[in-house]
C-alpha positions as CSV (number, residue, x, y, z in Angstrom):
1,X,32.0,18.6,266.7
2,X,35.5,20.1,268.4
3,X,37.5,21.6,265.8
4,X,41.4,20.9,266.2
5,X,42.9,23.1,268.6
6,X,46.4,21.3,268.0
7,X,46.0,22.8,264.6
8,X,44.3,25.7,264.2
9,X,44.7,28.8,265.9
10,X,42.4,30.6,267.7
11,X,41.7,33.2,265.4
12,X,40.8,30.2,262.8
13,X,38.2,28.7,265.4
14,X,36.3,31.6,265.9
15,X,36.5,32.6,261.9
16,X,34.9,28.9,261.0
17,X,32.6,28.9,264.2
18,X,31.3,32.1,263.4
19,X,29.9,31.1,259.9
20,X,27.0,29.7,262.3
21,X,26.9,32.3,264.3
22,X,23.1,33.0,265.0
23,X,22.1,36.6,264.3
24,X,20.2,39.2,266.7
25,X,16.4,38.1,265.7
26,X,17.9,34.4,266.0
27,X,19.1,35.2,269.3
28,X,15.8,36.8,270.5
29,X,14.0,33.7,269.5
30,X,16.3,31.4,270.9
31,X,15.9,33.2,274.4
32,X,12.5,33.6,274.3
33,X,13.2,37.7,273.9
34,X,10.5,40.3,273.3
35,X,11.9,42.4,269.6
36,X,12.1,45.5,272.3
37,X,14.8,43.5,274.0
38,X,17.2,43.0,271.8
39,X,19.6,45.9,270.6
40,X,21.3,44.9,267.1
41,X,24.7,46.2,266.6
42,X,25.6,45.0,263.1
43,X,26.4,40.6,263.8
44,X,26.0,41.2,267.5
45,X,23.2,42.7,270.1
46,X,22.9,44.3,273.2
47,X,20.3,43.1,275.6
48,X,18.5,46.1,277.0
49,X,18.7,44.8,280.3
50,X,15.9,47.3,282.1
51,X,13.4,45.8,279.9
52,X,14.3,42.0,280.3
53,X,14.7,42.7,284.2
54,X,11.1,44.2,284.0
55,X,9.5,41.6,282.7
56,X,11.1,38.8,284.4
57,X,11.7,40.2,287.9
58,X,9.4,38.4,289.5
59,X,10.8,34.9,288.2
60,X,12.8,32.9,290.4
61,X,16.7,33.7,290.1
62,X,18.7,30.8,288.5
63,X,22.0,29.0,290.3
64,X,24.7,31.2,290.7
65,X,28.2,30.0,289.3
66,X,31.4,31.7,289.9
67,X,34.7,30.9,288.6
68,X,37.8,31.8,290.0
69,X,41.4,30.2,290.1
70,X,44.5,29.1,291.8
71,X,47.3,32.1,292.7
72,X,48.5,32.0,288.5
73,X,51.9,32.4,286.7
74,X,52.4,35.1,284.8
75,X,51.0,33.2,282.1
76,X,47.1,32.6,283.7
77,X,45.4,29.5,284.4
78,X,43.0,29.7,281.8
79,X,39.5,31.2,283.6
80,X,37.9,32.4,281.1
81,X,38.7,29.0,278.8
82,X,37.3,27.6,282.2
83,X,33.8,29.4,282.1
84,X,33.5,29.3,278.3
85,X,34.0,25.4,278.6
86,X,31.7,25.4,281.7
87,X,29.1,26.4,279.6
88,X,29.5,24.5,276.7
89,X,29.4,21.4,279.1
90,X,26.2,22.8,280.6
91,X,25.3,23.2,277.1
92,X,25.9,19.3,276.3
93,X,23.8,18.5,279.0
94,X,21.0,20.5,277.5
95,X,20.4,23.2,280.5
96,X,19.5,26.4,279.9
97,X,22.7,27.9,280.7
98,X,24.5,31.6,280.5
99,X,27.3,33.3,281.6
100,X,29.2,37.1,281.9
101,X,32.3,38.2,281.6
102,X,34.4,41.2,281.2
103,X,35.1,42.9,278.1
104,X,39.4,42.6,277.3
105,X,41.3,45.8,277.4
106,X,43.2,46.7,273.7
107,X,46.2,47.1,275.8
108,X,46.7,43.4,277.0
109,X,45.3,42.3,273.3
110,X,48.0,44.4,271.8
111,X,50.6,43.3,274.0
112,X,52.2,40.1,275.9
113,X,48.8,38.8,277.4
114,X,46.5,38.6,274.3
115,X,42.7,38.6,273.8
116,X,40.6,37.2,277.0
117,X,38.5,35.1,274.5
118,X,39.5,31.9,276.0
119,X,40.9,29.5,273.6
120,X,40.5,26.6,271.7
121,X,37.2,24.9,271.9
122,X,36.3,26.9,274.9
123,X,36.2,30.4,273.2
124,X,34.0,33.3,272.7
125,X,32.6,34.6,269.4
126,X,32.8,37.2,267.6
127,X,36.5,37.0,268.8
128,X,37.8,40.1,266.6
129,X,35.0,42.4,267.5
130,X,35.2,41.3,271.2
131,X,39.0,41.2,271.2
132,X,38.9,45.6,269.4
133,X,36.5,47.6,270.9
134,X,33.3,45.5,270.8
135,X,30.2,47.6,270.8
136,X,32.5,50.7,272.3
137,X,32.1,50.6,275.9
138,X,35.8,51.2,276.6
139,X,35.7,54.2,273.9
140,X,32.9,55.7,275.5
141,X,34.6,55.2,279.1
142,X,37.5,56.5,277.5
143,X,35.9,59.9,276.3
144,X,33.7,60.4,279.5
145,X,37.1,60.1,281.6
146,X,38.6,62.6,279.4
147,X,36.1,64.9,279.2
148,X,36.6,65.0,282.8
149,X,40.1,66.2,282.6
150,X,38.9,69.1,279.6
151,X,36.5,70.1,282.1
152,X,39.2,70.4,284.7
153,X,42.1,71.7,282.9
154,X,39.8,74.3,281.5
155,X,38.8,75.2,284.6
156,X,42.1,75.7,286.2
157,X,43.3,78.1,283.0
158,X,39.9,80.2,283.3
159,X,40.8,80.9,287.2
160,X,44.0,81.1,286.3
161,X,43.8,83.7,283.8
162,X,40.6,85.3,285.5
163,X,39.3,87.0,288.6
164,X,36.0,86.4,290.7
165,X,34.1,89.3,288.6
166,X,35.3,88.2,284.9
167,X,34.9,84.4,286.4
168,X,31.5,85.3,287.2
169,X,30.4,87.3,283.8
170,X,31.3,83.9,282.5
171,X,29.0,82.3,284.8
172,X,31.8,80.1,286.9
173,X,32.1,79.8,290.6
174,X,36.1,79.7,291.4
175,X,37.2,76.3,292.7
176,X,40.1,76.8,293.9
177,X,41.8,73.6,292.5
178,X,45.2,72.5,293.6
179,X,47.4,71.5,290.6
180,X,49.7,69.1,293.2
181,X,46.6,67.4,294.3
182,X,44.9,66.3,290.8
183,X,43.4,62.3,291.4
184,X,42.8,61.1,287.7
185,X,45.1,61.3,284.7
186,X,44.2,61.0,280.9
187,X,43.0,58.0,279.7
188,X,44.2,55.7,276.7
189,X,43.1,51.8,276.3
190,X,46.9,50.3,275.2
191,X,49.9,49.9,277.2
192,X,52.1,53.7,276.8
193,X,54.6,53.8,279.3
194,X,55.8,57.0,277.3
195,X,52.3,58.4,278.9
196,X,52.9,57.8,282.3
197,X,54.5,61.4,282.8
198,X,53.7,64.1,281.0
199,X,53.7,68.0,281.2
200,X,50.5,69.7,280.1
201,X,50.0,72.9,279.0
202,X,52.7,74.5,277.4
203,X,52.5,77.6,275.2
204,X,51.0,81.1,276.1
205,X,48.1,81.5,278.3
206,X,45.6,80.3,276.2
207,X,47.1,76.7,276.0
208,X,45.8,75.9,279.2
209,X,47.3,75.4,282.6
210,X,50.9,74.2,282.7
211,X,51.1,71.5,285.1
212,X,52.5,67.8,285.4
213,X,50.1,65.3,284.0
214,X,50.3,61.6,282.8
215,X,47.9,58.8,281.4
216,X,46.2,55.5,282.9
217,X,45.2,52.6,281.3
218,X,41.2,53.1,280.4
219,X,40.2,50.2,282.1
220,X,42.2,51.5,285.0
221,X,39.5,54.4,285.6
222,X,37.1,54.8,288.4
223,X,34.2,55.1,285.8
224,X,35.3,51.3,285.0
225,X,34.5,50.3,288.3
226,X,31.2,52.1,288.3
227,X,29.7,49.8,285.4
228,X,30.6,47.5,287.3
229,X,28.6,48.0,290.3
230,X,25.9,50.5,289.0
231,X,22.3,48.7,288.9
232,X,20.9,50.8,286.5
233,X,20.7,54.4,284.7
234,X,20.4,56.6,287.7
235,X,22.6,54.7,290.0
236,X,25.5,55.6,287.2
237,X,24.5,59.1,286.8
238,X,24.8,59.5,290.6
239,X,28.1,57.7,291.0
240,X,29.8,59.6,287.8
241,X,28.4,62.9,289.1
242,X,30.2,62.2,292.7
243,X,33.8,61.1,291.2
244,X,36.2,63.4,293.0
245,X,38.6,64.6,289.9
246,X,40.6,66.6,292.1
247,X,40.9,68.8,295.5
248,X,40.9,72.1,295.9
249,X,43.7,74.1,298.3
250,X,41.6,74.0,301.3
251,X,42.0,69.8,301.1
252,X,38.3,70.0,300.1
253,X,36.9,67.5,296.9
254,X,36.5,68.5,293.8
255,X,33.6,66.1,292.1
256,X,32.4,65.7,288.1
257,X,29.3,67.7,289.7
258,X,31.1,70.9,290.9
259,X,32.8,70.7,287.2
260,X,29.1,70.5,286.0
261,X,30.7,67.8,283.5
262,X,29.1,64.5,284.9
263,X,25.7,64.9,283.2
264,X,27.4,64.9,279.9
265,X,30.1,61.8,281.3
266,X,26.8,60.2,281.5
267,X,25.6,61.4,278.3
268,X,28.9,59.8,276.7
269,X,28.5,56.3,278.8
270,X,24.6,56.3,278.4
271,X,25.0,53.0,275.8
272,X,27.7,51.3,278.2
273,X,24.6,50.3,280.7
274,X,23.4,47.3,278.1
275,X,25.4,44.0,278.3
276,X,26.5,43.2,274.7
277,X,25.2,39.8,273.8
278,X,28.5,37.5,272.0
279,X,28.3,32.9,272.8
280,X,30.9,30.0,272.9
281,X,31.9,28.5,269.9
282,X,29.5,25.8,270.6
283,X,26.8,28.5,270.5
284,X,25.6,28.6,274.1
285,X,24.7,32.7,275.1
286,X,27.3,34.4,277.3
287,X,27.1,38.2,278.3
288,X,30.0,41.1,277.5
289,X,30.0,43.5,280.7
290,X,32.7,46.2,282.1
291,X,36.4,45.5,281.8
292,X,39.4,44.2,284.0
293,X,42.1,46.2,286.1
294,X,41.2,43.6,289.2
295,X,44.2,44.4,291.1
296,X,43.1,48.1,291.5
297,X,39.5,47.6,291.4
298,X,36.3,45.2,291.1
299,X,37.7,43.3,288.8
300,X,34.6,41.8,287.5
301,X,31.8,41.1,284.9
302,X,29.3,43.8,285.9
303,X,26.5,43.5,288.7
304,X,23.4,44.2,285.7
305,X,24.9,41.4,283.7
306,X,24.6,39.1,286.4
307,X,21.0,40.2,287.4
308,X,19.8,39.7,283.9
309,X,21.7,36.1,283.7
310,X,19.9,34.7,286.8
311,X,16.8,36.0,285.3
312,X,17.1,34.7,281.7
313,X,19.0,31.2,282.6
314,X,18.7,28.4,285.0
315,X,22.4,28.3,285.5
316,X,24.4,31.5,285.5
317,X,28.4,31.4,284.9
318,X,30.5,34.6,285.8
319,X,34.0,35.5,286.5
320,X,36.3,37.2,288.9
321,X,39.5,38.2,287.8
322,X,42.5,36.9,288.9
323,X,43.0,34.2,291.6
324,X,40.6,33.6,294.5
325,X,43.1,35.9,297.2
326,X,42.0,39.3,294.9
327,X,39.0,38.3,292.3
328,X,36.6,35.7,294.6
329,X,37.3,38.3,297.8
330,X,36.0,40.8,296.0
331,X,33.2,38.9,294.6
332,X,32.5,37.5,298.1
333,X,32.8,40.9,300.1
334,X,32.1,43.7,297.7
335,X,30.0,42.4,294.6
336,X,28.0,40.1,296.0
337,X,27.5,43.1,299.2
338,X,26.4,45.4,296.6
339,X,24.3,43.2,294.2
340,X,22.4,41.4,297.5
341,X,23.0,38.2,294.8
342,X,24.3,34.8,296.6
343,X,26.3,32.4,294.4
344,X,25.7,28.7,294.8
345,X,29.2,27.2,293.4
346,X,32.8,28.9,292.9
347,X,35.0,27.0,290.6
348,X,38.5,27.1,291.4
349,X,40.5,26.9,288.5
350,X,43.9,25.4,288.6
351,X,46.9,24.1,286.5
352,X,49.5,21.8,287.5
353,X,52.0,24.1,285.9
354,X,51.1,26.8,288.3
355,X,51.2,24.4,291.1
356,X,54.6,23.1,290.1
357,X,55.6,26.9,290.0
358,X,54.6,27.4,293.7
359,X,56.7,24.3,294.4
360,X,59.5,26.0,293.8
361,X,59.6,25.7,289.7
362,X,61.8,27.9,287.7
363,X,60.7,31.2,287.3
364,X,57.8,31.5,284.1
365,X,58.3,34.1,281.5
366,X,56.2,35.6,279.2
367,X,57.5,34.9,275.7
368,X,59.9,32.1,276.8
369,X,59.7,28.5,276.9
370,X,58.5,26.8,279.7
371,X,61.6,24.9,282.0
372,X,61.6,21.2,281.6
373,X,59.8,20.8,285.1
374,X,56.8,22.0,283.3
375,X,56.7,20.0,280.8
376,X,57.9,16.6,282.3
377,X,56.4,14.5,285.4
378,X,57.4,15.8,288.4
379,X,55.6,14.6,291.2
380,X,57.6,16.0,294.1
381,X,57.5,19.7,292.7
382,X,53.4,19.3,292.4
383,X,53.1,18.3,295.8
384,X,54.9,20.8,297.3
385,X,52.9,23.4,295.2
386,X,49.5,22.0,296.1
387,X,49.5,24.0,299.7
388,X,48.5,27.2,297.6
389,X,45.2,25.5,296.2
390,X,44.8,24.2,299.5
391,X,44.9,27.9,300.7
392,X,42.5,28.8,298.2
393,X,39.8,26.7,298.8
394,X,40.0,27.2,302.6
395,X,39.6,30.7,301.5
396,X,36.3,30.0,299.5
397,X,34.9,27.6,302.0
398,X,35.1,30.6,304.9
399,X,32.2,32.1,302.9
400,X,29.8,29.1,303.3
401,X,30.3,28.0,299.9
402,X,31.8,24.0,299.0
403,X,34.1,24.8,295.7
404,X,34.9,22.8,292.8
405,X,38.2,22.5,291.6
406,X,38.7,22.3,287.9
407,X,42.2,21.1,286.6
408,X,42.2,22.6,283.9
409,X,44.2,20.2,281.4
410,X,47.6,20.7,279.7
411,X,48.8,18.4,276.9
412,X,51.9,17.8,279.0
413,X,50.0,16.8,282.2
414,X,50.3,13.1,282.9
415,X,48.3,10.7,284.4
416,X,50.0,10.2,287.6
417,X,50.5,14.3,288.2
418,X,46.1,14.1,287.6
419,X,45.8,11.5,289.8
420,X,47.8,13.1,292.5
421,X,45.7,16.5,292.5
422,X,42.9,14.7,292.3
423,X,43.6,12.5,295.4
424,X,44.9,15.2,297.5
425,X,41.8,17.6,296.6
426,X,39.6,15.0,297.1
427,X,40.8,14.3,300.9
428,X,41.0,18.1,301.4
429,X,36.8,17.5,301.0
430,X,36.1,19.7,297.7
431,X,35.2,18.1,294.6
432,X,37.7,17.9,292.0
433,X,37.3,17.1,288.3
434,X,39.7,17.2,285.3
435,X,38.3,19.9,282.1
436,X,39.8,19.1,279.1
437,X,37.5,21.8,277.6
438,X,40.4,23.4,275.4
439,X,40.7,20.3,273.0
440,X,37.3,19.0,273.1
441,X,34.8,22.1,274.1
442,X,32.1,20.9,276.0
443,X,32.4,17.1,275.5
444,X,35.6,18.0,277.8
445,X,33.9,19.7,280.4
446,X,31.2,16.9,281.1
447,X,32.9,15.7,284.3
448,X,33.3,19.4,285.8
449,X,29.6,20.2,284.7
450,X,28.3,17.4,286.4
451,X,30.5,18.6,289.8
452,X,28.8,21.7,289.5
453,X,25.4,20.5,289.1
454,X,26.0,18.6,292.3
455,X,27.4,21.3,294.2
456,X,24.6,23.6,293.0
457,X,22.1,21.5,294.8
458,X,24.0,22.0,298.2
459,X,22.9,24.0,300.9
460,X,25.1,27.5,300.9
461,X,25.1,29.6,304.0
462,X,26.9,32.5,302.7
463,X,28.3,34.9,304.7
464,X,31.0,37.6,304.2
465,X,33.8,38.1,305.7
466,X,33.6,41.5,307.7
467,X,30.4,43.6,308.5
468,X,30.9,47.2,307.0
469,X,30.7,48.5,310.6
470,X,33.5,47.0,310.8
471,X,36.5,50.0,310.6
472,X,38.6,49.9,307.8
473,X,42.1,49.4,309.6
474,X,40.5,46.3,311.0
475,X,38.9,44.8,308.1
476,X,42.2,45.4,305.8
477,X,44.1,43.3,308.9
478,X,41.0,40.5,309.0
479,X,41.4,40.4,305.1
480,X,45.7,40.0,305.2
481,X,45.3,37.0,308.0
482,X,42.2,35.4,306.9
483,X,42.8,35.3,303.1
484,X,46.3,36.2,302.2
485,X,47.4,34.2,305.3
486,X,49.5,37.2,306.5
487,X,50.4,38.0,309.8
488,X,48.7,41.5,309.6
489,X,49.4,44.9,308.6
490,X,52.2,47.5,308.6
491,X,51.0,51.1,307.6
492,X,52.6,54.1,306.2
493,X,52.6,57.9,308.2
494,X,50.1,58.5,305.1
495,X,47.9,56.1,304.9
496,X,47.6,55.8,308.5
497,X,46.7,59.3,308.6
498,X,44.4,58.3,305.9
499,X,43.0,55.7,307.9
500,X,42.3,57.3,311.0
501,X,40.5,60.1,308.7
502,X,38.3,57.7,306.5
503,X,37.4,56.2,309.6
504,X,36.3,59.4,311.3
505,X,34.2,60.7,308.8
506,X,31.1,59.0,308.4
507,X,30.3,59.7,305.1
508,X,32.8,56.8,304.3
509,X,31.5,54.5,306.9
510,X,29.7,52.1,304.1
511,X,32.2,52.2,301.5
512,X,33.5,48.9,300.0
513,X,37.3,48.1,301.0
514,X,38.7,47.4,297.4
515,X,42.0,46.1,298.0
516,X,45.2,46.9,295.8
517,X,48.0,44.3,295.8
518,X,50.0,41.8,293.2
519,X,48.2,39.2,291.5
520,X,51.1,37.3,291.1
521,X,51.1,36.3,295.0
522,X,49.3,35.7,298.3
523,X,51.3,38.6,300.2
524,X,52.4,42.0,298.5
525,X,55.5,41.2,296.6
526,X,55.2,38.7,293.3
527,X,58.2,36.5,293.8
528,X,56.8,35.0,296.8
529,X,55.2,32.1,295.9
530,X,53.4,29.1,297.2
531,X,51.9,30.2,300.6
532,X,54.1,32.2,302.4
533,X,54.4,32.5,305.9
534,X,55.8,35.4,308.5
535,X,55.2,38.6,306.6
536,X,52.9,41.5,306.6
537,X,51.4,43.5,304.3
538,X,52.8,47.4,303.8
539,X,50.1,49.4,303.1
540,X,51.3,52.9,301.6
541,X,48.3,54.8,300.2
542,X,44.6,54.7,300.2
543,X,43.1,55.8,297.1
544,X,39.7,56.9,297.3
545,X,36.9,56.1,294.5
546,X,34.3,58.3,295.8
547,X,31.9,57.8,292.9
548,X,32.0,54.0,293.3
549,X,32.5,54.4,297.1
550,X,35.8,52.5,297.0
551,X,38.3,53.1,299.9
552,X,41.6,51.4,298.2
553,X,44.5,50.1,300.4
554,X,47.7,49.9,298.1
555,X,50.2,47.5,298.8
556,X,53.3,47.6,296.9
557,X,53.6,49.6,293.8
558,X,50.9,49.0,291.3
559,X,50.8,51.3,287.7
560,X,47.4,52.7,286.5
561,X,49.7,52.4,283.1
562,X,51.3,48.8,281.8
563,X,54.1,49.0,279.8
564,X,54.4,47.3,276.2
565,X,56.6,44.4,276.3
566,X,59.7,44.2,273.2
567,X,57.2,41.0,271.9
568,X,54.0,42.5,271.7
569,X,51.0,40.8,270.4
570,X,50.0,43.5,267.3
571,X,53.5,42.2,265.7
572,X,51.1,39.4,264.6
573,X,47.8,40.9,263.9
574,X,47.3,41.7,260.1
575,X,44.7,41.8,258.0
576,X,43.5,39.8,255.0
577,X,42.9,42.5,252.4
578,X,40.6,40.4,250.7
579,X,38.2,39.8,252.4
580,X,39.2,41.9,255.5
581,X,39.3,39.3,258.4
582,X,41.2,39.7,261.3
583,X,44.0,37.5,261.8
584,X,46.4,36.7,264.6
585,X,44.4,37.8,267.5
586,X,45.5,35.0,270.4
């Protein structure tokens, strides 16, 4: 039975569905889980996935579901309320269904964005834990990054302060490191725009190495994007080991290795390897994995968690973050690459709000209510705005896959703006069916589950987009005219000379292309909307994740730190001092 979402908060969902909650020796039971499996932590588990992936490897994988979304307002179209209530409709239909998804950052749960729980019916429990810090993967990503950075600035004060022979009675080999050329900042998990610029080590000469220094956002880090992508224990002591922290004068990488600080980053992320085990509110089993940052890196639920879903379920739900130009191209061309995995179904979630924005709506703001085009009928803006969804499944369909569009309902949709979506989808040849998974949980999502049942039986030649032979000034431009729908590519003096370097070398030769652009648009700058036409993307940098083997093409300006808003969301978040429940969390 759906509780009322018109009601009750979200907060007040999860606190009532999590009475019923079932408990780690329940869960093992219910999925059929040796006791060596399962990892209690407390109310909640992690799966020790080596374990599960060694005794099921040899079973069949199940279908593979991905779920990705229309070019959003600032606002979001509801993905992860998309895959929650995916899975509670599989649920209703009695499959044996899972999903994955990332774990939320404390900065956009502290700020303007909130928790990435979903939200009414379709939302994941334990929402407080999940929504502030979970089982501490982001704490322990956050001390492995900064032990990195003690491990460098210590460095640079003991060569600073000593020569080769007094270096070498100490036992270190001089590095050389160039303070102007330093790739990582400090890491914090909340939105500090005070942090973005700092000055470091001031004081005498044992306070360290006075240099300009700043903070990202935790989920911002490279080491992120390595749980991401790492398949097990060794393949992330590897990658940690070959993160270049900084360069030395001679232009020459400085890696976690030569700072002889990666075994113990490892050490610090050793528990981060084992998805954490939360469900919906309708109690169907859904996996906690890695964190978001998608415009900057993978931007999804992590490659293990996905492996051990196909393994453990016949139908497997994951995400991508943001819409289908950023989170499904990186799914499609990097994810799926790495992982060898082929996904059966992508869902394309969509809102008629955001396709009346890229009809030329008024402008959507954070914190501010919605202009009466949103909220009334207004079938000539929703047509106009249509051409973006339009763009987005052409953009899923060039990878062999036939998507499902879920319009994902809004109280203040009406029956003729449905009908219209649905018409004009359905003539563009990809299924379409309306979710209203929000206010009813899974007896909402029947219609879309039964789409994706369908689709999962469908034939899928999957194929990506570029080979990695391919070189990278090439792929970037087959990426800006194939999905952005750009006209091609203008590059900077640097990152041309970037280019033509990365491209020379053939140590990079395999490394993903992990492109770095708005969400908030097809093309580089946000307040383009729709699907624009004539333009071309300005790429001026290429960052390089050498651990993850990442090459990075950055259009526009994009901040490793976000800024808190003058609204943010922890002006609501209290506690009940009786009997210490979280409340407020959105």
């Amino acid at each position: 039975m759906a509780y009322d979402a018109t009601k009750m908060a979200d907060w007040q969902i999860a606190e009532a569905a999590e009475k019923k909650m079932p408990t780690p020796d329940e869960w093992r039971d219910k999925l059929g889980l040796e006791k060596e499996e399962i990892i209690p932590y407390g109310r909640i588990a992690k799966l020790d996935f080596m374990k599960i992936i060694d005794r099921l490897g040899k079973k069949p994988d199940g279908k593979y579901i991905e779920v990705t979304a229309i070019t959003p307002t600032p606002l979001g179209e509801g993905k992860t309320t998309t895959s929650m209530g995916l899975i509670e409709g599989f649920g209703k239909r009695g499959k044996n269904i899972g999903g994955a998804i990332r774990q939320p950052s404390g900065g956009p749960t502290m700020n303007i964005k909130g928790t990435a729980a979903g939200g009414g019916n379709a939302l994941l429990i334990p929402m407080t834990e999940f929504s502030m810090g979970l089982t501490g993967d982001i704490n322990d990503i956050t001390n492995a990054h900064n032990l990195a950075m003690i491990a460098l600035t210590a460095r640079m004060q003991h060569e600073f302060n000593y020569d080769d022979v007094q270096l070498a009675k100490r036992n270190l080999k001089r590095l050389d490191i160039d303070p102007r050329r330093i790739e990582i900042k400090w890491a914090i998990d909340f939105c500090a725009q005070a942090l973005r610029n700092i000055i470091i080590g001031m004081g005498g000469k044992m306070d360290g190495f006075m240099m300009q220094s700043g903070f990202q956002i935790t989920v911002s880090s490279e080491l992120m994007a390595i749980l991401s992508i790492a398949r097990d224990l060794k393949d992330l002591r590897e990658m940690i080991g070959n993160v270049t922290i900084a360069y030395d004068k001679k232009g020459n990488p400085v890696t976690a290795d030569d700072l002889e600080v990666g075994g113990a980053m490892t050490a610090w992320m050793r528990n981060t390897i084992n998805p954490t085990l939360g469900c919906t509110v309708e109690y169907q089993p859904c996996m906690i994995h890695a964190g978001p940052f998608a415009n900057i890196a993978v931007g999804q639920s992590s490659i293990i968690a996905d492996r051990v879903g196909l393994k453990m379920f016949d139908y497997h739900v994951t995400e991508s973050g943001f819409a289908a130009d950023i989170g499904f191209e990186k799914f499609w061309n990097v994810k799926c690459r790495l992982s060898g995995l082929k996904p059966n179904v992508s869902v394309i979630t969509a809102t008629i709000r955001a396709m009346k924005m890229h009809g030329g709506g008024p402008r959507v703001v954070p914190g501010r209510p919605l202009a009466e085009e949103y909220t009334k009928e207004n079938l000539g803006l929703l047509e106009k705005g249509i051409d973006n969804l339009f763009h987005l499944i052409g953009v899923v369909k060039k990878s062999g896959i036939k998507p499902v569009v879920c319009i994902n309902a809004f109280h203040t949709d009406t029956k003729n703006e449905i009908a219209l979506v649905r018409k004009l989808v359905e003539k563009s040849g990809a299924r379409c069916a309306l979710s209203e998974h929000w206010l009813k949980g899974g007896d909402g999502a029947l219609e879309l589950t039964d789409a994706v049942i369908d689709a999962c039986e469908e034939k899928v030649d999957f194929k990506h987009l570029y080979p990695l032979e391919l070189p990278l000034r090439e792929r970037v431009d087959r990426i800006v005219r194939e999905v952005y729908g750009g006209d091609g590519v203008t590059w900077s003096a640097e990152a041309e000379e970037k280019a033509k370097r990365f491209e020379s070398d053939p140590v990079y030769k395999d490394f993903n292309t992990m492109m770095v652009k708005t969400h908030l648009s097809l093309s580089h700058d946000p307040a383009l909307k729709g699907v624009p036409k004539g333009w071309k993307l300005p790429v001026r940098d290429i960052l390089l994740f050498s651990g993850a083997r990442f090459l990075c093409p950055v259009a526009g300006t994009i901040s490793l730190m976000p800024g808190t808003s003058s609204d943010p969301a922890y002006r609501k978040v209290d506690v009940d001092v009786k009997t210490g429940s979280v409340e407020g969390l959105f």
